[in-house]
C-alpha positions in Angstrom: -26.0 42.1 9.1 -27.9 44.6 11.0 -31.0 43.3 10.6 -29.7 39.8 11.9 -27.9 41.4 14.8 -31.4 43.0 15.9 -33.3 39.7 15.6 -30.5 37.4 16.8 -28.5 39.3 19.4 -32.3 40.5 20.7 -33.3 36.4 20.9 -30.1 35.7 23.1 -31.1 38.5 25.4 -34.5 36.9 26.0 -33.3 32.9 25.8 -31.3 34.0 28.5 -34.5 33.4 30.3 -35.8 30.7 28.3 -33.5 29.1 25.4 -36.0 27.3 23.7 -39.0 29.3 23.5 -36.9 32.2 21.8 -35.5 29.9 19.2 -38.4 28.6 18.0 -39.8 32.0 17.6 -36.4 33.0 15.6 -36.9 30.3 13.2 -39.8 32.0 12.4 -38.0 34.9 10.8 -35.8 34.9 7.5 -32.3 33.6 9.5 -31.4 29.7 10.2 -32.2 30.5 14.3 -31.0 26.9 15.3 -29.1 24.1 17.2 -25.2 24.1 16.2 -22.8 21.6 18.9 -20.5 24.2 20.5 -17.4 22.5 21.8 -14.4 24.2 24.2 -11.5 22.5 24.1 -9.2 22.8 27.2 -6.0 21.8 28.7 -6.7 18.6 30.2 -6.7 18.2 34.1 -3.5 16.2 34.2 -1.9 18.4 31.3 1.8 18.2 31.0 4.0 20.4 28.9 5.7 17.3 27.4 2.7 16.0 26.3 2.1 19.2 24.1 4.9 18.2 22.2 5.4 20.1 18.8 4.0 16.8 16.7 1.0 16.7 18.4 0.3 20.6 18.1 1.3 19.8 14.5 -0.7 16.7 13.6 -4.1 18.6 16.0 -3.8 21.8 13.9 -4.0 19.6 10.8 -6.8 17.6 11.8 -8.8 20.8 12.6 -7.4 22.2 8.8 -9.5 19.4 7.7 -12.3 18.8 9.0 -12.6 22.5 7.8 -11.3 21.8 4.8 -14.1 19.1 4.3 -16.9 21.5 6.0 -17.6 19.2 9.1 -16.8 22.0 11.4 -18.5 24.8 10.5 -16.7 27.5 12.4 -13.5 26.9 14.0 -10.1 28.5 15.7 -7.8 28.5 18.3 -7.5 31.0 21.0 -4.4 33.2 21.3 -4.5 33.7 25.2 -2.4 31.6 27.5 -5.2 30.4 29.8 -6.7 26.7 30.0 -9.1 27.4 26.7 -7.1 26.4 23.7 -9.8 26.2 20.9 -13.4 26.5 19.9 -15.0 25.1 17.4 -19.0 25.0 16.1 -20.1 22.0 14.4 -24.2 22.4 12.4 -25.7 19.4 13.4 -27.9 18.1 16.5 -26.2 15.4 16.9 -23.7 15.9 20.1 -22.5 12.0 19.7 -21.3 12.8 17.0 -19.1 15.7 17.8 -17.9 14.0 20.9 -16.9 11.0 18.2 -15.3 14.2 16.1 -13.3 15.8 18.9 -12.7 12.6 20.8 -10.5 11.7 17.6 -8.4 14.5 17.6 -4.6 13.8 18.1 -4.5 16.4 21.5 -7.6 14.9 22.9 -6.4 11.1 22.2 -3.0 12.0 23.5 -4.3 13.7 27.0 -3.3 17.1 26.0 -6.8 18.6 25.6 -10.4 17.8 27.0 -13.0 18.9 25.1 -16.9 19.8 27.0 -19.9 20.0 23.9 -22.3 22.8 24.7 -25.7 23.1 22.6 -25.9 26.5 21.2 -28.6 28.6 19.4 -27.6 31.2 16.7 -28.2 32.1 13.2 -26.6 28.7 11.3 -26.6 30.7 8.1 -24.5 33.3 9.1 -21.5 31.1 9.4 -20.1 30.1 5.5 -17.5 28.3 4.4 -14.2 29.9 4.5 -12.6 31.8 1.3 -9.7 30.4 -0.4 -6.8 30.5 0.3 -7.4 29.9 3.6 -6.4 33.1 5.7 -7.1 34.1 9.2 -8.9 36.7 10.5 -9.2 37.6 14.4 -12.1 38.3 16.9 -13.2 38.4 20.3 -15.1 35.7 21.3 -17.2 36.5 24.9 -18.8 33.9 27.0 -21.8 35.3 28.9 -21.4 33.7 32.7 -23.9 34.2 35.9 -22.9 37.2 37.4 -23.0 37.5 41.4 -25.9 39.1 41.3 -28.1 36.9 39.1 -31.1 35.4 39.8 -34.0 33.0 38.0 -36.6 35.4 39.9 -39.0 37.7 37.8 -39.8 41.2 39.1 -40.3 44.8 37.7 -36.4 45.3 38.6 -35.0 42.8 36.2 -37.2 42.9 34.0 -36.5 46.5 33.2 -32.6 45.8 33.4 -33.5 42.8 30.6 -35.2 46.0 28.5 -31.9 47.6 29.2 -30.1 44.6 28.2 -31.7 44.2 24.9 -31.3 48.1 23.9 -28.0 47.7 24.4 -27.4 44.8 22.5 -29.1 46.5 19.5 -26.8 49.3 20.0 -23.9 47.3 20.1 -25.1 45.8 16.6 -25.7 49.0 14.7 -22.4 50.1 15.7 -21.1 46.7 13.9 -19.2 45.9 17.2 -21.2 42.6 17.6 -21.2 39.9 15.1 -22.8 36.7 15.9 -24.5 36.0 19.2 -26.4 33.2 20.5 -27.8 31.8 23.8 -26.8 27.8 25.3 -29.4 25.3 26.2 -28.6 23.7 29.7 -25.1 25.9 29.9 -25.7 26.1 33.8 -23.4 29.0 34.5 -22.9 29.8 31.4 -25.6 31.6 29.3 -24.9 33.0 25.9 -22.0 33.8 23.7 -21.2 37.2 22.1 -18.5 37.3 19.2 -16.9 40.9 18.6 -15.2 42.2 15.8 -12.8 44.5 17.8 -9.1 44.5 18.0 -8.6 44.3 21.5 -10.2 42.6 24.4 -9.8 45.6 26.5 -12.7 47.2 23.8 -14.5 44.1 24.3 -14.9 44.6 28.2 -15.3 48.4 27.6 -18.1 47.3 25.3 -20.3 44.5 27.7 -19.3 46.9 30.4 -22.2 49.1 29.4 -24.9 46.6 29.4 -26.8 47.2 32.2 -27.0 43.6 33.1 -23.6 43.4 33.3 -23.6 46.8 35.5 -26.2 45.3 37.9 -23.9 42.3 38.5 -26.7 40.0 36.7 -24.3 38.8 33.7 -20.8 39.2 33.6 -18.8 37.9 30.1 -15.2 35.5 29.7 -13.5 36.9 26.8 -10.7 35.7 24.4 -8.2 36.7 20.8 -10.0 34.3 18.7 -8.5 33.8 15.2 -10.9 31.7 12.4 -10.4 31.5 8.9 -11.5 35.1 6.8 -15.7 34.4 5.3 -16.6 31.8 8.0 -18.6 34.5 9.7 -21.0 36.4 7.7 
């Protein structure tokens, strides 16, 4: 695991900048660097609390069991906050038709409840298994990496020594065995990366990204959310 974290954490720091030519170099190295489909789901713009009825909780948390259950998604779980994100789930494939088909057939997303937005995502595939049996679950802290006020696509000795500061950190973070599975977006716009903690609190998560000096200089700034997945889907 630490070895990974170094390579793969390290290649979302520099993707940030270019997704692509970082993943292609990673897929150079021992781990599966590649393209997994990403999908958010969300409360739908016109979400009603009626609509959420307890059958179609009941009948989405079953269809999710399964296409576990049958390894289609690769990684999946719902998020414990009470904010508009209500699930996210990684699917190993290229293919984002297909995962749109996927989601689309979802009993939330057919009945309104949920909308769900597919995001291509680079990380090491091979680093998230199957599940163990019996299926039990185990939390996180799953971090979205977002612009930050201060961010800019310009070059110049300033960020390039905060990006040197970015990457020690992350390395850092890694040893400690904070950081478990990281991985930049391609075409994410605002968004630029994910980080997935193994702490018990988001308040240690913030306390965590807050010393990455890209965060501190206002050029990244991270999302984060309780995220509960079945135990042995990450590595």
């Amino acid at each position: 695991m630490k070895s990974f974290a170094h390579r793969a954490l390290c290649a979302l720091a520099a993707c940030l900048a270019c997704a692509a030519a970082v993943a292609a170099q990673e897929k150079k190295e021992e781990y599966d660097m590649g393209v997994t489909q990403l999908v958010l789901l969300s409360r739908a713009p016109d979400w009603k609390a009626e609509a959420a009825a307890p059958h179609v909780e009941r009948a989405q948390r079953a269809y999710i069991d399964k296409l576990i259950e049958d390894g289609t998604a690769a990684l999946a779980g719902a998020v414990a906050d009470d904010g508009d994100l209500r699930e996210i789930l990684v699917f190993k494939t290229d293919s984002p038709e297909l995962v749109s088909e996927w989601v689309g057939n979802s009993p939330a997303v057919k009945a309104g409840v949920l909308k769900a937005e597919v995001l291509k995502w680079y990380t090491a595939r091979n680093y998230i298994t199957p599940p163990r049996r019996p299926l039990a679950r185990s939390d996180y802290v799953f971090g979205i990496l977002v612009r930050g006020p201060k961010w800019t696509a310009e070059e110049t000795e300033e960020t390039k020594k905060i990006q040197a500061g970015h990457m020690a950190n992350i390395g850092r973070l890694s040893d400690e065995g904070k950081l478990v599975l990281a991985g930049p977006f391609e075409g994410g716009g605002e968004r630029r990366g994910v980080f997935i903690f193994k702490v018990p609190t988001l308040e240690e998560a913030q306390r965590l990204t807050d010393t990455d000096p890209a965060v501190a200089a206002g050029r990244l700034k991270i999302q984060l959310h309780k995220w509960s997945v079945p135990a042995g889907m990450l590595r």
